[in-house]
N, C-alpha and C positions, 0 to 999 in steps of 0.2 A: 484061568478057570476053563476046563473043559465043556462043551457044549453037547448038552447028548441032543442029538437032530432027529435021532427015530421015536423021543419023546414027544405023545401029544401034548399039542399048543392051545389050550384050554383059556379064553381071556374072557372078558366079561363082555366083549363084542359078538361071540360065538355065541351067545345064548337065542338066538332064533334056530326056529325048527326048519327041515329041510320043505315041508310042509308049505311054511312062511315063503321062502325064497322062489320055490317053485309059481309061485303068486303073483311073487311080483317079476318073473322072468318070463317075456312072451312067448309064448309055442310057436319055435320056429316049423315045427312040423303039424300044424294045422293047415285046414281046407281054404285058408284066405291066399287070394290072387294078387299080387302087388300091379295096378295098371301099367306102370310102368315101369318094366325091369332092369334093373342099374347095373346089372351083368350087359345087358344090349342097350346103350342106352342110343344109338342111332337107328334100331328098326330091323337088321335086317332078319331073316328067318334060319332060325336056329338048322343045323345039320338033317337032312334026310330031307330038306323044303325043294322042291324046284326054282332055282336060280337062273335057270336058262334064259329069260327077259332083264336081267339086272346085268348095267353096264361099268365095269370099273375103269376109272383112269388113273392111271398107276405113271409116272413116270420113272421110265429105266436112264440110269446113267453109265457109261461104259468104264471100263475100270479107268483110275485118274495116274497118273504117270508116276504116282509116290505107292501105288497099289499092283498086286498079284495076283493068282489066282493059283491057287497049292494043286497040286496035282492027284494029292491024297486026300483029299475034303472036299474041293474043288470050290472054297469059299473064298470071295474076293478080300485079301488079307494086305493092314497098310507093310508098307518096307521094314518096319519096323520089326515083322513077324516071321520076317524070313530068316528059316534057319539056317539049308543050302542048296545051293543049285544041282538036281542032278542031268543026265542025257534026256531023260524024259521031262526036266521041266523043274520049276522051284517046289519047293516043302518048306508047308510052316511050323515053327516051334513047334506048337501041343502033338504033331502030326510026324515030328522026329524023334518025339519022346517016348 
């Protein structure tokens, strides 16, 4: 049996008004401030802030022996990525394609 899909789906669950639903679905575009925001949930200050006093420790690692670094993206890629060596240096896969 055929299924017409651009037929409305009419049940007896549907019968609240949009009215209704709007009620009971909170406004996400109201005037309320959430204290704390789960987008940022460590603190720091959103883009355009002055960071110039905040210190990060980041540690770098140098590429590891099973690793490259493409000549064309210049992203440290494992050996696994490497598509071929040319005079100026390796290229990886996505970077040969």
């Amino acid at each position: 049996m055929a299924t017409d899909y651009d037929a409305p789906r009419k049940t007896e669950d549907d019968s609240e008004s949009i009215e209704a639903l709007k009620e009971r679905v909170p406004d996400k575009l109201s005037g309320s401030v959430d204290v704390e925001d789960a987008d940022n949930p460590s603190g720091f200050e959103l883009p355009g802030a002055d960071l110039s006093d905040l210190e990060l420790d980041v540690v770098v690692l140098p590429a590891q022996e099973d690793e490259f670094t493409c000549v064309s993206c210049f992203l440290v890629k494992h050996r696994s990525q490497l598509d071929h060596e040319t005079s100026s240096g390796p290229i990886c896969v996505e970077c040969s394609a």
